[in-house]
C-alpha positions in Angstrom: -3.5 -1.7 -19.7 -7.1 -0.4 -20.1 -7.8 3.1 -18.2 -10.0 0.4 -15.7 -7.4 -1.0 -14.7 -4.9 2.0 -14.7 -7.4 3.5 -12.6 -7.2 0.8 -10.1 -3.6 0.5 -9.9 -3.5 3.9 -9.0 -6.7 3.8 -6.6 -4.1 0.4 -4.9 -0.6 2.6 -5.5 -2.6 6.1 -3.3 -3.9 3.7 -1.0 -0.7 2.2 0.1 1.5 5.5 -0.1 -1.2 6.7 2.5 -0.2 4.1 4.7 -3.7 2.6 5.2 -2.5 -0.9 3.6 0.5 -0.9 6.5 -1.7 0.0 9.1 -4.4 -2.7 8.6 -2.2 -5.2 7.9 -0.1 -4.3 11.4 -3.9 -4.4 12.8 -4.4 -7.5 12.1 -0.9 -9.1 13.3 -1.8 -7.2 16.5 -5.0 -9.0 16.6 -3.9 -12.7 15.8 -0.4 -12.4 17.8 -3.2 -11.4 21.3 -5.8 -13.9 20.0 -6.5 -17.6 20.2 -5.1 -18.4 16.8 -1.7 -17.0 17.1 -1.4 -18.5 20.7 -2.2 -21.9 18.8 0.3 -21.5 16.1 2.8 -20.5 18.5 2.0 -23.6 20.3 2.2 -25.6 17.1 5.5 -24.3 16.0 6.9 -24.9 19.3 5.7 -28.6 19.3 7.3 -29.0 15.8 10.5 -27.7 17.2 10.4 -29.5 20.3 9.9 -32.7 18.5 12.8 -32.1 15.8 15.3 -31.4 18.9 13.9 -34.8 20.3 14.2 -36.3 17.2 18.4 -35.1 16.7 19.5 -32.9 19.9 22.5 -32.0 17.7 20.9 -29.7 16.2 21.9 -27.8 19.7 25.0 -28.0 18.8 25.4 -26.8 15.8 25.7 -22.8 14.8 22.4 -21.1 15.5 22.3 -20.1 11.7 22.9 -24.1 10.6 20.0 -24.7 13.3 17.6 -22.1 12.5 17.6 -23.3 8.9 17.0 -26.6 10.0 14.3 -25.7 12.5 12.5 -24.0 9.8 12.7 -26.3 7.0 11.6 -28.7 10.1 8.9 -26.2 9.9 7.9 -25.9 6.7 7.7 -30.3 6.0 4.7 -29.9 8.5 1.3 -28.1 7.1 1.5 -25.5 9.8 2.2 -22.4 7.2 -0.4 -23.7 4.4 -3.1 -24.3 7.8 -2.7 -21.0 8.9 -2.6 -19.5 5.7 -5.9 -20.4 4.7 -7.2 -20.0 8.1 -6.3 -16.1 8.0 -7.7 -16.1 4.1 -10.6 -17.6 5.1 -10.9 -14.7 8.3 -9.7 -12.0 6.6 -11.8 -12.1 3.1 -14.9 -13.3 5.2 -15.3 -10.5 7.5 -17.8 -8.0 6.2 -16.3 -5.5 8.9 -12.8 -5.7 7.5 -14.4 -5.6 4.0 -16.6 -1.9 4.5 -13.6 -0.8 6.4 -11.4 -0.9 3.1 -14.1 0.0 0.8 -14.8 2.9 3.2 -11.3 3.9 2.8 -11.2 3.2 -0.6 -13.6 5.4 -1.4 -11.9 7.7 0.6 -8.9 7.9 -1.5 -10.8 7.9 -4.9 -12.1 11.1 -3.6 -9.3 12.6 -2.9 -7.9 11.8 -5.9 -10.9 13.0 -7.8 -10.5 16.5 -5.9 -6.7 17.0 -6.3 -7.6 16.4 -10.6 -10.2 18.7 -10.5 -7.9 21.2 -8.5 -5.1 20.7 -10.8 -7.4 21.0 -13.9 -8.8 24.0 -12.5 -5.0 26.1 -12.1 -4.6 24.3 -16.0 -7.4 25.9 -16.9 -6.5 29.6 -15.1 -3.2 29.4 -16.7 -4.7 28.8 -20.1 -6.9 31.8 -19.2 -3.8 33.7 -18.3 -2.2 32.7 -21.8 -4.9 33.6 -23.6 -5.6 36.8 -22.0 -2.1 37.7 -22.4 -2.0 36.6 -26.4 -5.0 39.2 -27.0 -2.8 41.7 -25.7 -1.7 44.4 -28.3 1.9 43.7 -28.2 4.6 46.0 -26.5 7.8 47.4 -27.7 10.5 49.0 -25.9 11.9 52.1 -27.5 14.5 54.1 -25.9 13.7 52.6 -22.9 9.7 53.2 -23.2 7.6 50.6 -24.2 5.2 51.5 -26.6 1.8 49.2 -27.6 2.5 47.3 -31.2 0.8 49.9 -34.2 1.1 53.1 -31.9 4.5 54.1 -34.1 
């Protein structure tokens, strides 16, 4: 993996871990489940149901787990899932809004992530300074319970 595209993966990793990934995507169920589109897959999906039901009403009778699977795979013969897949990707990666908003937060991120390294490089580099400061220090002995500096005997 080049550093590119470790870089990435952790810009993606921070990005989800601060929930920002989670709360679009809940954003945007919100707004198809209120809107026009979700109203019309609901509608859809019902008419597929309807029409299997029609098509064997023993499925009524049968355990709700034997019918749900039925129902869905009723479901998924029909192009309802690939339709409104395509639909969404064709919403969702076309709207320059959405887009800023992620790069927006993106960027975000990345500098926050580019802040915390330059914190934590600036304690490494205290410490170092600490280490160093404390090598150039004559050392100490302790004798009978007194220390005295290294070359003072």
């Amino acid at each position: 993996m080049s550093s590119t595209d470790k870089r990435t993966a952790d810009l993606v990793t921070a990005f989800k871990r601060q929930g920002y990934f989670d709360a679009l995507r809940k954003e945007l169920l919100a707004n198809f489940r209120e809107g026009d589109e979700g109203n019309a897959f609901l509608a859809r999906i019902k008419d597929i149901v309807e029409a299997e039901i029609t098509r064997d009403d023993s499925i009524l009778a049968k355990d709700r787990t034997k019918a749900t699977n039925l129902l869905g795979t009723a479901v998924e013969r029909t192009e309802a899932y690939p339709d409104l897949k395509k639909k969404t990707e064709d919403r969702v990666m076309g709207s320059k809004e959405l887009r800023e908003r992620v790069q927006g937060l993106m960027r975000a991120v990345l500098k926050e992530q580019e802040e915390a390294q330059k914190q934590a490089e600036e304690k490494q580099e205290a410490t170092t300074e600490v280490k160093t400061e404390q090598a150039r220090k004559p050392q100490e002995v302790k004798e009978n319970g007194i220390y005295v500096p290294s070359g003072a005997k």
